[in-house]
C-alpha positions in Angstrom: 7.3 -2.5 0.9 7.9 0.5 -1.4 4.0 1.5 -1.2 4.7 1.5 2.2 7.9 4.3 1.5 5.3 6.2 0.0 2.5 6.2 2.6 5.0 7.2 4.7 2.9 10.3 5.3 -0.2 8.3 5.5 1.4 6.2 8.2 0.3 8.6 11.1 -3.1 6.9 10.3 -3.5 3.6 11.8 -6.3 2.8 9.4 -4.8 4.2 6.6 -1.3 2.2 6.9 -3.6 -1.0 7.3 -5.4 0.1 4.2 -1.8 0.6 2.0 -0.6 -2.5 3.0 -3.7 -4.4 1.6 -3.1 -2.8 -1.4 0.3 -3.1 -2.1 -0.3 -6.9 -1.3 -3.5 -7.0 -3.6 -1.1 -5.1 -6.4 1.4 -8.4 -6.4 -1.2 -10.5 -6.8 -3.5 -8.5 -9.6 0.0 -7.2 -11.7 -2.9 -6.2 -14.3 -3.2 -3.2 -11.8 0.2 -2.5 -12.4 1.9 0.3 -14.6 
């Protein structure tokens, strides 16, 4: 959810919310890819 906060911006862009959610999802699963 907090990627999400920051694509606020990004959210006018159907494909582009789509695509931040998938990551932020992929992120909890791969915490490698994690600061």
């Amino acid at each position: 959810t907090i990627t999400i906060t920051w694509d606020d911006s990004r959210a006018a862009n159907s494909a582009d919310s789509r695509r931040s959610f998938v990551l932020s999802s992929r992120a909890t699963v791969d915490p490698v890819g994690a600061p």
